[in-house]
Phi, psi and omega in degrees: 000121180280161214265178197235124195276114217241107149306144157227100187259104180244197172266132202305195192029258189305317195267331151313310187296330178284303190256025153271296187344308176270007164285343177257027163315141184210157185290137179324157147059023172110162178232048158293328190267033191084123171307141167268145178236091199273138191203103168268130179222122188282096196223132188292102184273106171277192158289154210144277185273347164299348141318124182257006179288285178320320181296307179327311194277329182284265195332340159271343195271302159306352143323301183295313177292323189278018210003063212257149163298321164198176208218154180224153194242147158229097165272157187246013161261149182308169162238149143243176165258149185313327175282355178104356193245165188300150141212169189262350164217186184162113160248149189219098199301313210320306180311294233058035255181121162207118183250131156209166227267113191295293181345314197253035137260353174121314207108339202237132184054035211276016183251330185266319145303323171287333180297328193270331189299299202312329199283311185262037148274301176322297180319297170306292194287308160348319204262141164254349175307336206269091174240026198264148182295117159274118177203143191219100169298161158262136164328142165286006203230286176314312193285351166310301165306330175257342149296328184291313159310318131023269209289303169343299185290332185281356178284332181093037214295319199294336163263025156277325194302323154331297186280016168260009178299261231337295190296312185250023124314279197279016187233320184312284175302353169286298174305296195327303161300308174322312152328306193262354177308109171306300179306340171302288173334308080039306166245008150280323180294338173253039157298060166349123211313311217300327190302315179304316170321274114056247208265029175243358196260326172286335175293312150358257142350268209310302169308333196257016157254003174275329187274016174273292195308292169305278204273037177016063175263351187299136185236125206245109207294123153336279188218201204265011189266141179282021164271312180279336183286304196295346170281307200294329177293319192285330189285303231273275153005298178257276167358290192314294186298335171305304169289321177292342162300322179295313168297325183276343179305300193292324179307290207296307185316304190269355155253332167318282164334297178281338166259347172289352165262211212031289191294340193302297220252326173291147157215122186281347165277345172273296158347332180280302174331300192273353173237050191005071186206152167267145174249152159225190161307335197259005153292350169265318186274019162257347162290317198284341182276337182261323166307320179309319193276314180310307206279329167275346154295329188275330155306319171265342175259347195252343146188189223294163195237141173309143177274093186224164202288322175304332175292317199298317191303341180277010166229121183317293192324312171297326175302319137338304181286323185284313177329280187334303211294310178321297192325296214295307201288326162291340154249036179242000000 
């Protein structure tokens, strides 16, 4: 039986990285229908290809050139149908053509879901008997949600904090001072949860539109159509959330930081002395919750934050833009 030459074309970084994972896939049940000969090829999916049709269609066209028997795509962009709705795979045995959307696995266990799809795309189209069109739309309402998370857990947001040394090098060293400062001290204690509550949603807030602003990640619809507004809402979506995860990483990181410093250097019964008042221990972590928001507004807004690839990376739109540059620079 001759073996069945099987393309896997992904998308750089992550999605690449899934489909070396998946090159030693073997056929369900034994190699009657012949061994797979798994072949990666790392090619870049733009806007475009969201479309799924257009994705098919580029994939039988990289089928033809590698001479591959058939070919499965793994993208980290949503798909749509003509009708509009997300999906999480689509095949087309005639093609041998099957592309499907890492997003619209959830986020969760996506190396053992995607190992279970691929195996039974491959399986499917492998049969040649087999000619009805495969496609597995998402609910429309639960699949919003669940591409979203998706596309969130693939920015990786815990590796924003890298392109953020600067800022919390210099949010670090504000709470420093700021722990021992009587005047802090002073308008932490007389704070109300709500006010801390407050200043931790707005200090937040404040960072991640500046780091919106500064790395021009807000992403702007192609044209007037509800296909390009409804993409620019879902990349734009996801970012916004990705960074306040990333922002709320360094908040938590940076109170963590300010009350074990607290507790280092403070005694709260001499603090009590000099500003006549009683004070304990459990007045330092509502100081370090209030030093944490000052100090991440002044860190993060007081200064310039690096052009580093985890930012960029926490917005669909900048990834886009590196697709577009790579495509472009690969056919001159």
């Amino acid at each position: 039986m001759q073996p069945i030459h099987v393309g896997l074309v992904a998308d750089p970084a992550s999605p690449t990285a899934m489909a070396h994972r998946l090159s030693d896939l073997d056929p369900p049940g034994g190699d009657d229908g012949g061994a797979w000969v798994i072949e990666v090829v790392s090619e870049p999916f733009t806007i475009g290809s969201e479309d799924v049709d257009t994705a098919l269609g580029r994939l039988s066209d990289e089928a033809f050139r590698h001479e591959w028997d058939l070919v499965v795509g793994l993208t980290e962009l949503p798909l749509r149908d003509r009708d509009g709705r997300y999906l999480l795979v689509q095949a087309d045995p005639v093609r041998r053509t099957a592309v499907l959307s890492l997003p619209a696995l959830g986020g969760l266990r996506v190396h053992a879901r995607s190992r279970h799809a691929v195996r039974a795309l491959v399986s499917g189209m492998a049969d040649r008997s087999s000619r009805d069109e495969h496609r597995v739309p998402l609910p429309r309402l639960r699949g919003r949600w669940r591409l979203l998370v998706g596309m969130v857990l693939a920015n990786r947001p815990w590796l924003l904090v890298p392109g953020l040394k600067s800022a919390l090098v210099a949010a670090l060293a504000t709470g420093a001072v700021a722990t021992i400062d009587s005047t802090v001290w002073l308008l932490a204690v007389s704070l109300s949860w709500w006010h801390l509550v407050v200043a931790t949603i707005g200090s937040v807030a404040l960072v991640v539109v500046w780091l919106v602003i500064d790395g021009e990640l807000w992403d702007r619809p192609d044209d007037d159509s509800a296909e390009a507004r409804e993409r620019s809402r879902l990349y734009n979506t996801s970012t916004l959330v990705t960074l306040t995860v990333g922002v709320l990483i360094c908040y938590l990181a940076l109170y963590v930081v300010n009350l074990a410093w607290a507790l280092f250097v403070l005694d709260p019964a001499v603090m009590g002395r000099y500003l006549h008042t009683s004070l304990g221990y459990g007045d330092l972590f509502v100081l370090a919750w209030f030093v944490a928001s000052a100090a991440t507004v002044a860190g993060g807004l007081g200064t310039g934050l690096e052009s580093d690839e985890a930012i960029r990376a926490a917005a669909y739109s900048k990834r886009e833009e590196e697709r577009r540059t790579r495509l472009a620079r690969e056919l001159t």
